[in-house]
N, C-alpha and C positions, 0 to 999 in steps of 0.2 A: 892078437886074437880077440881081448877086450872089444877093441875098436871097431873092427868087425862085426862083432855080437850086438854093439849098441847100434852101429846103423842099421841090420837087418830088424834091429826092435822097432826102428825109426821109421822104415820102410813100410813095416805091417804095420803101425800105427796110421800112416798116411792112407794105407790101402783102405783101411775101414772108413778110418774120416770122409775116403772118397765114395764111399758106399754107401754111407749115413748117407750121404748129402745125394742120390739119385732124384734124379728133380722127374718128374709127371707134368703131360698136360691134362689141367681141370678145367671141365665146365660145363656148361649148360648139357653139353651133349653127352655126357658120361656118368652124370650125377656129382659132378666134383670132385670124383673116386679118385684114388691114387692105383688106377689098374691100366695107364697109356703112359709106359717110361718115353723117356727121350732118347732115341736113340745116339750116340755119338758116331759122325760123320767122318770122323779122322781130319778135320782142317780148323778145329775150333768153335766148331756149331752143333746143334742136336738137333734135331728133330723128330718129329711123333705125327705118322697118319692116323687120321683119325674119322672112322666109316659115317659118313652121314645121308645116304644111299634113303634113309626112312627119315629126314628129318624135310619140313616142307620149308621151300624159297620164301626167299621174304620174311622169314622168322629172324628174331634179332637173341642172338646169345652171346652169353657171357664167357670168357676164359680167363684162367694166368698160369703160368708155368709155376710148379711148387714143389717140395718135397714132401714127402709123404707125413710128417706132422705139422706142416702150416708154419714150421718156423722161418722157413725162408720160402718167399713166394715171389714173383715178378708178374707185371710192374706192379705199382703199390696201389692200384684201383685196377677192378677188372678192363680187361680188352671187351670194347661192345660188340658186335659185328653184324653182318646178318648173313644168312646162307643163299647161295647165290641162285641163280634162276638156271635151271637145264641142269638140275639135277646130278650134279655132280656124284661122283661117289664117293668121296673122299674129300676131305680140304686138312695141310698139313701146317701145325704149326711147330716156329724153328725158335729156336735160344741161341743167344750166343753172348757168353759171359764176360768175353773179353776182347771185343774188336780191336783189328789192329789196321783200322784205315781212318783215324785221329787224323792225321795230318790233311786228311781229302775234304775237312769239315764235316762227316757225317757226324751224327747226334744219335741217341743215346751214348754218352762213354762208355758205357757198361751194363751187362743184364739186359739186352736187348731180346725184346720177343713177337716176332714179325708171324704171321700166317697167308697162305693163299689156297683158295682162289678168292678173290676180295666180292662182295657182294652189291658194291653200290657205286656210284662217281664222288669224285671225292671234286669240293671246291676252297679254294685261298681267304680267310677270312683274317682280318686285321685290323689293327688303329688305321690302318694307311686303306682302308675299302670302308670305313663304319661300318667295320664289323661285320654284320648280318644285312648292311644295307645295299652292298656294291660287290657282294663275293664273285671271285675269279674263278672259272671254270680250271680244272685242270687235264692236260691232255692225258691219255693212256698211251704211252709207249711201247704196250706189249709187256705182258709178263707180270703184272700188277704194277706196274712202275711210271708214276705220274710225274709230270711239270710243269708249271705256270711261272708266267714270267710277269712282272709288276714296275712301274715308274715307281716310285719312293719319292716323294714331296719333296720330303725334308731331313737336314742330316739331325741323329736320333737315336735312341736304344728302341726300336720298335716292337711290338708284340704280333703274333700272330696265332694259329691255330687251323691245320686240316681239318675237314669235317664232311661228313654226307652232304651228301648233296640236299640244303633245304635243312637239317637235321641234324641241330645244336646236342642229340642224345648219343649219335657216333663220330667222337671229333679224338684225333692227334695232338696234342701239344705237347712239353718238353720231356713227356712217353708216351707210352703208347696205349694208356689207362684214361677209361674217361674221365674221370675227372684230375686229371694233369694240369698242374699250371700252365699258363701261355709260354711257347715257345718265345726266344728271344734272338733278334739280331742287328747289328750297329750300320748305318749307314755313316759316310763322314761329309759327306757334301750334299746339298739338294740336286734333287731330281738326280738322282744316281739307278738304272736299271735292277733289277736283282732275279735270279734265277732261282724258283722254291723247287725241289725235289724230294720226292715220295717214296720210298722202297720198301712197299708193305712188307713181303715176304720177308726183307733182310732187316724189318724192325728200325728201320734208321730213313732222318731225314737230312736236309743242311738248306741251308738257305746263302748265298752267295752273288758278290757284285759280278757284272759282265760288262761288257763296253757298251754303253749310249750306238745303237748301230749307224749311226752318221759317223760315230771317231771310228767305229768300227772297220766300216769302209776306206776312210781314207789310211787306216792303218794298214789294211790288206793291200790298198793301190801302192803304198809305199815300200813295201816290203815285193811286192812284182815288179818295179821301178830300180830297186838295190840288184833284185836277181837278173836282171837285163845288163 
């Protein structure tokens, strides 16, 4: 009976901790208020609509997911953004504390805090573009979900960083805060392809080798040549 009494102690204990801890989206468009909880989804993410129906296109605001005393807040510099053109009525941002697609290489491990509908084109900048001087456009996929794809010179720990288009003040790097360090990733041979991918809304990026598409080809001819 003891044993009993102390896990139900243990249980209500957890329940508050988890109620303490109700995270909010703040920002620009709310007063930073702790009055837009995150809703839980039931798959491991939250999210929080959030009316901006009176706010005008082309303004650039600030958000982070928080709890209601500031003690835990994501990511560790505001999200920039801007509000996007055609008036949307709404743009939702999602949490998700604990991703379980690590092995796929997306990035953030954890505390990830994505929003859409995204308001700008996003371009590839890196040591391997000089930076601001050669940036890669990236495509839109639909659904805020971007990809460019890059030669890599040389093998390397390389740096890189998302960013507006033109616009060093709304950039990605290793979160999703603007001022985030540079993302990072290893090439191990020269001139090795690499595929960058963006998924605003899911808060997560990865950057990953692909085949040179000359082996590419001759690896698909070889593989139609075994199935014959």
């Amino acid at each position: 009976m003891r044993r009993i009494a102390v896990v139900l102690v243990a249980l209500g204990l957890m329940t508050v901790g988890a109620m303490a801890d109700q995270m909010y989206a703040r920002g620009d468009f709310n007063g930073w208020d702790a009055n837009t909880p995150m809703m839980d989804n039931g798959n491991g993410t939250f999210s929080a609509a959030i009316d901006i129906s009176s706010q005008t296109p082309g303004t650039r605001y600030g958000f982070k997911v928080a709890n209601a005393g500031w003690s835990i807040a994501y990511p560790g510099s505001d999200v920039l953004a801007t509000y996007p053109a055609g008036r949307p009525f709404s743009l939702t941002v999602f949490y998700e504390p604990a991703p379980t697609d690590l092995l796929e290489g997306w990035l953030p491990q954890t505390n990830r805090v994505g929003y859409t509908p995204g308001g700008n084109p996003w371009e590839l900048v890196g040591d391997f573009t000089g930076w601001g001087t050669n940036p890669i456009w990236m495509a839109n996929l639909g659904n805020d979900f971007y990809r460019a794809t890059a030669l890599i010179p040389t093998a390397a720990t390389h740096d890189f960083k998302f960013r507006g288009s033109a616009d060093w003040e709304i950039s990605i790097g290793s979160d999703f805060g603007r001022w985030a360090g540079n993302a990072q990733f290893a090439s191990w041979g020269d001139n090795e392809w690499f595929r960058f991918e963006l998924d605003l809304p899911h808060g997560r990026y990865r950057a990953y080798n692909i085949p040179e598409p000359a082996s590419l080809l001759l690896a698909l001819l070889g593989l139609a040549l075994r199935r014959r």
